[in-house]
N, C-alpha and C positions, 0 to 999 in steps of 0.2 A: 648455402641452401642447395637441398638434391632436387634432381629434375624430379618432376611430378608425370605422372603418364596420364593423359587423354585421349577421348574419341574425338576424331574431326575429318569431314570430309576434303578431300583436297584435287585439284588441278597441276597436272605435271607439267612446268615449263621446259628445265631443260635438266639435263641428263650428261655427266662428267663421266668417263672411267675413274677409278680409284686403285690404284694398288693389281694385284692378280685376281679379285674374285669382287670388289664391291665397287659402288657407286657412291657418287657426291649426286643429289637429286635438288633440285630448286623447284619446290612446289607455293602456291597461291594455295593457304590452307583459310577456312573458312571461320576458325577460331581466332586463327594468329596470323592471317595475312601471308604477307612474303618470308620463307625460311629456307632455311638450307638442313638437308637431310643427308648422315651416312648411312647405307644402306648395305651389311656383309653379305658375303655369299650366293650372291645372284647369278655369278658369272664363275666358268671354269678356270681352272689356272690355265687352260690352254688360251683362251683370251675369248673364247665363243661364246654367248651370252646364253645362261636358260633360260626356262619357259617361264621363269618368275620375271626378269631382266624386260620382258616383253610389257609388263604393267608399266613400266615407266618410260614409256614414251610420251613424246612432248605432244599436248591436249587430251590423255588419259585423264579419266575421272575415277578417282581412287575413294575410298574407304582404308582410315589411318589409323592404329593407334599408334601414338608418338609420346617420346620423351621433350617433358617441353621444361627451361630453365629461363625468366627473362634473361638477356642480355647477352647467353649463348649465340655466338654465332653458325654454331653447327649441332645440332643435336641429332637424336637417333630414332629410329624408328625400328615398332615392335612389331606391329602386325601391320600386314597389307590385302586387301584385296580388290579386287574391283568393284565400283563404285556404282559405276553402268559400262557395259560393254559394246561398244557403238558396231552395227552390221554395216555401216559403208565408210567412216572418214578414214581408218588404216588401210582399205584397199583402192577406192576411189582418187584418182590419181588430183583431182579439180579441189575436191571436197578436205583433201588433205591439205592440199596448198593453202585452200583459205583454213581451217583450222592452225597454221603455223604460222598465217600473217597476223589473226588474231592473238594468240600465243604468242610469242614477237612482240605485236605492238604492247599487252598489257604489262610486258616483261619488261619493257623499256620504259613506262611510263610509273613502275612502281618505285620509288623510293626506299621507306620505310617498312619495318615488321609491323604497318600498322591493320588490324583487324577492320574489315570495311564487309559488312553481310551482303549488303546492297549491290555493293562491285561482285562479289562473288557470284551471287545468286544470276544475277545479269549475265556473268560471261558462262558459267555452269549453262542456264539457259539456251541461249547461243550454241554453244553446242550442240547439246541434245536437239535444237532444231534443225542444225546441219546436218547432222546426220542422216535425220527423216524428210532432207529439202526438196523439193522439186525443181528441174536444172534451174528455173528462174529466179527462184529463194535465193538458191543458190551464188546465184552471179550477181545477184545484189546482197549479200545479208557483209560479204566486208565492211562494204562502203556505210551499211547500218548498223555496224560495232563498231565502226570507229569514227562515224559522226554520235552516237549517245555515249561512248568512251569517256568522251572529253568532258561531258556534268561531272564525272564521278573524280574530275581533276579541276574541277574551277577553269574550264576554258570552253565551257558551250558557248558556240556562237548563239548571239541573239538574234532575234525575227523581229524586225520593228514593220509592222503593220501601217503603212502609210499609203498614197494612194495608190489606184493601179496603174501598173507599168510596166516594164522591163524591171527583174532583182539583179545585183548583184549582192555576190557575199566577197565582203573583204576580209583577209585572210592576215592581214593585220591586226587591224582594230577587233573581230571577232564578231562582224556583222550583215547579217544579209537584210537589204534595205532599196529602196528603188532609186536611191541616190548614188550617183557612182562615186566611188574615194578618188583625193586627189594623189594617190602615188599608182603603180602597177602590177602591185601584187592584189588581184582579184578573178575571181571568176565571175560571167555573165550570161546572161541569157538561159538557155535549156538546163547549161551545167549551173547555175543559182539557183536552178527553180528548181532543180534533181532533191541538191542539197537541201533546201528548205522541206521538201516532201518530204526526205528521208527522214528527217530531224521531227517530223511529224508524225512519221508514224512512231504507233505504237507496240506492237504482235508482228515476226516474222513473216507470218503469215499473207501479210498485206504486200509485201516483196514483190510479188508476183505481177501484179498490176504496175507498177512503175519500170516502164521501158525507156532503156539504152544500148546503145551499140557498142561493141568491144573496145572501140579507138577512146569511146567517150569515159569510159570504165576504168580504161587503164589511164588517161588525165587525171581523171577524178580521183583515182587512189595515191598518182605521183601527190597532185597541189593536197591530199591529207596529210602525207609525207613531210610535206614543208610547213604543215598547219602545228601538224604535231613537230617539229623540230626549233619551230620559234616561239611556241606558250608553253612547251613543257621544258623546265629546267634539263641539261645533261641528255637529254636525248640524241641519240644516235640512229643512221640512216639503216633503213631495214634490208636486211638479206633477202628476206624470204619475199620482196615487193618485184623483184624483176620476174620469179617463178611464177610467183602470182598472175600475174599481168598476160604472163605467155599463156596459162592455162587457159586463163578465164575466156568464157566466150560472150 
């Protein structure tokens, strides 16, 4: 069977050299999910990338046509162009950082070429609001992609509504509850009651109003870290979490 060519919009995670002049591209496509793209002629044979080379940077939001074949594990793509062209997350030094910790985490939590609109449209979203965040959004919208990240993997913590109290969330079991667990992997107090907010809200936009401090920010993204490395299968510790951490304020 020959590959078939479709429209789809897609999400650049990460971006290989190839050869003297193309690219291996790992894009989050909104038809087909996780794929791997060769991409010719992007780059000179001297090894300096053109002005086309510059769409595939990792959390670009592209416009694709692609050659698509099930069970290919590399296919090609025919046309490119941008999708939306974001005015601060490639120059803003904060805004980049969290767009690569997000890029990163859904990188590592993806498995399968399996097609998910719902994951798409969510982290597409996400974006487009970082770009236009205000520094507060801002310094919180990580911690709010990767507490609702986890529905679209079967490991949302739960909120059991019991009386009031002191919460914690345990980071085990997958629960935040006023009962404290009997081992020591949890969080409590301010940083339970963060989590549970965040998991609460709904629109970026709401970001704004929930305050914390930098020390609290960069915890709270370490114990996601370990949240996501004990419920997601094959996961792996994030690069891009120490940069993070230093930016954020």
């Amino acid at each position: 069977m020959s590959a078939k060519l479709f429209k789809t919009r897609g999400i650049v995670l990460r971006t290989v050299k190839y050869g003297e002049t193309s690219l291996i591209v790992t894009v989050y496509t909104e038809l087909f999910g996780l794929q791997s793209y060769l991409v010719n002629g992007v780059r000179t044979a001297t090894g300096r990338s053109s002005g086309k080379a510059n769409l595939f940077q990792p959390s670009a939001l592209l416009d694709l046509v692609v050659y698509h074949q099930d069970g290919r594990s590399l296919n090609r793509i025919r046309e490119f162009q941008w999708g939306h062209l974001y005015e601060q997350i490639f120059q803003d030094v904060t805004k980049n950082a969290v767009a690569l910790f997000m890029v990163e985490l859904l990188t590592h939590c993806l498995k399968q070429p399996e097609e998910n609109q719902p994951l798409f449209q969510f982290t597409e979203d996400c974006l487009l609001h970082l770009d236009q965040a205000s520094p507060g959004i801002t310094a919180n919208l990580s911690l709010f992609f990767a507490l609702h990240l986890t529905h679209f993997f079967g490991v949302s913590p739960r909120i059991v509504e019991t009386q009031e109290g002191a919460l914690y969330f345990d980071l085990i079991d997958s629960l935040i509850t006023t009962t404290p667990p009997l081992h020591e992997n949890y969080l409590e107090g301010k940083m339970a009651s963060i989590c549970a907010e965040l998991l609460k809200t709904r629109q970026p936009e709401e970001l704004e109003e929930i305050k914390m401090n930098q020390e609290m920010r960069r915890q709270l993204l370490q114990n996601m870290e370990y949240y996501f490395l004990n419920h997601v299968q094959d996961f792996r510790p994030l690069k891009s979490l120490p940069v993070l951490s230093a930016v954020l304020q």
